[in-house]
N, C-alpha and C positions, 0 to 999 in steps of 0.2 A: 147640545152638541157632544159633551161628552160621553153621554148615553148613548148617545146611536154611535159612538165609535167604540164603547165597552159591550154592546149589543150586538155591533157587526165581526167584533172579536170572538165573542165567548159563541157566536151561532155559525159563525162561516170559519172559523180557523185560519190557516194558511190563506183560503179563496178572500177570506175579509181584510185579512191585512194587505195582499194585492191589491186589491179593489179599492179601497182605503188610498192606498198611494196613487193607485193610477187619479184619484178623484181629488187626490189632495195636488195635485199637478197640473190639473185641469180647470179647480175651481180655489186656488191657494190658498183660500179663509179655514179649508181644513191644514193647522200644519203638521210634519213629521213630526217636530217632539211633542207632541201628544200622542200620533199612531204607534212610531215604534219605539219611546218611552214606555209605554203601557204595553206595546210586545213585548218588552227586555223586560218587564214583570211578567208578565204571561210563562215566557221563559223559563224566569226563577222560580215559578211554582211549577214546572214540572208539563206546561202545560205545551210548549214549543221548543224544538229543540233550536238552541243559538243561530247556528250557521245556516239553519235551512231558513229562520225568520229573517236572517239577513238577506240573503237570498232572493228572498221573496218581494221582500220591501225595494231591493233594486232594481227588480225585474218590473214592478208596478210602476217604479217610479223613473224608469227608462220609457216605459210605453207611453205613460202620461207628458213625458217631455217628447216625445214621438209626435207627438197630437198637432203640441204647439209649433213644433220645427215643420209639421207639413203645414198648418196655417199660413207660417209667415213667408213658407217654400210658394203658396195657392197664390198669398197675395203678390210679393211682388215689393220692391223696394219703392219702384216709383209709385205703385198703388196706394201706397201708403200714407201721401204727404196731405191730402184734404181729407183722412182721417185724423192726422196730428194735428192740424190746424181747428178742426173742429173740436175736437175730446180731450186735447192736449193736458187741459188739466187734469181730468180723471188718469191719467198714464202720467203727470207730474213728468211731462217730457215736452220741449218743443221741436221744430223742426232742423234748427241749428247742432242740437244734442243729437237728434235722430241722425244726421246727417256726420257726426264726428266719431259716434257708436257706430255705422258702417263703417268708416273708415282703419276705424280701428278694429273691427270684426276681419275685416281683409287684409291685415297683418297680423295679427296673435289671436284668432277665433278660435283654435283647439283650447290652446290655456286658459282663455277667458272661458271659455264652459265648464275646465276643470274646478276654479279655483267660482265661479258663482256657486257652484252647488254647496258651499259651506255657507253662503248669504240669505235670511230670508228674503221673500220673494222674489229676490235677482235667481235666482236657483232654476226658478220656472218660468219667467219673464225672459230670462236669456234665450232660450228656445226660437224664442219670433224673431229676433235679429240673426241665428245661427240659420233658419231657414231662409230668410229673406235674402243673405248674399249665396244662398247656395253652400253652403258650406258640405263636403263631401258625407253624404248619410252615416259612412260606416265610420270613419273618424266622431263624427255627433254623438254617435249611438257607443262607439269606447270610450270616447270621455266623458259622456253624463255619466255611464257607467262605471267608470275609475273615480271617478269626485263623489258619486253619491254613496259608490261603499264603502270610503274611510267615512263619509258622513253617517251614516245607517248607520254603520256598525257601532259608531262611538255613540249614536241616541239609545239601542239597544242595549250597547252596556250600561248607558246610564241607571236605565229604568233595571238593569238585572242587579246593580248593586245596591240598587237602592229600594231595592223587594227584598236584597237581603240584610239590610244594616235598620231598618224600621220596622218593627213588628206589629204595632198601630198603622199601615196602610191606606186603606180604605180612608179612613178619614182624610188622607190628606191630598187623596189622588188629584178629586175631585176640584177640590178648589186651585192646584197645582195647574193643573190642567186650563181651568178657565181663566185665570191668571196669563197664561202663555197667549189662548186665543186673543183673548181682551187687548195684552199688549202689541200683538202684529196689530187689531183692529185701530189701535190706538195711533199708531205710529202712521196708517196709512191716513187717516183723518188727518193727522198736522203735516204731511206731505201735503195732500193737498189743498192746504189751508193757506199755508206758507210756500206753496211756491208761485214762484215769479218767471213769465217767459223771461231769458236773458236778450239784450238787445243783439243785433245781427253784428256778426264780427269778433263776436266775445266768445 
């Protein structure tokens, strides 16, 4: 995984780090601090300039939550409930939860989009309930947008200072990197391990 994202960097530039986001949005087992970590090195070597990577990585990563808020815009709230009853554990959601995350979507949904996109996977996940009650497109699309570029930008600099305070690199990108994937991977396995529908009422 980290090959084809140092691969889809160093051959597409700018088009790969978009790309990269729209697909890390779409399909979350790629996450950003791996893409635009390894941008904000890309950066420090001279190879991106800062602000247009930032840029870039929110515009990717707008479009890709674009994706999801038309899904859950297609399907529908009430469409929704004999998928939750059926899948419910792979989403570590039932229909009590589904049904309190509406609720709350239809009083504080611009905020709640703001303040997911610092969460992993809530980040991208939020999108399907932002669609699902209709939440107003252009409001959706400024505030992924506002959330994700204090996010962006702060994964960016990470990786730009830290392309420039280690001069052994390479070595440790790598395993840095796999490390990250592993623990999202990690963390969604005991989600659904451990969780329990809650009873009705709760």
């Amino acid at each position: 995984m980290t090959d084809f994202i140092l691969n889809l960097i160093e051959s597409w530039g700018y088009a790969g780090i978009f790309v990269l986001m729209v697909i890390e949005n779409v399909f979350p087992p790629i996450p950003s601090e791996v893409i635009m970590g390894l941008g904000g090195i890309a950066a420090a070597q001279g190879r991106f300039d800062f602000w247009t990577l930032v840029a870039v990585g929110v515009a990717g990563t707008t479009l890709g939550n674009w994706v999801w808020y038309g899904i859950g815009r297609w399907i529908g709230y009430e469409r929704l409930k004999p998928f939750i009853d059926r899948h419910g554990r792979w989403l570590t959601l039932d229909w009590n939860e589904v049904e309190r995350l509406h609720n709350i979507f239809l009083r504080f949904g611009p905020g709640i989009v703001f303040v997911a996109r610092f969460m992993p996977v809530t980040r991208t996940m939020v999108s399907l309930p932002a669609g699902m009650v209709r939440m107003h497109q252009g409001k959706f699309l400024l505030w992924t947008a506002a959330g994700s570029s204090i996010w962006i930008a702060a994964l960016a600099g990470a990786g730009n200072w830290f392309a420039r305070s280690f001069a052994n690199l390479d070595a440790i990108v790598g395993p840095l990197a796999l490390v990250a994937i592993g623990s999202l991977v990690l963390f969604y396995v005991w989600r659904v391990f451990t969780w329990k529908p809650k009873a009705k009422g709760k």
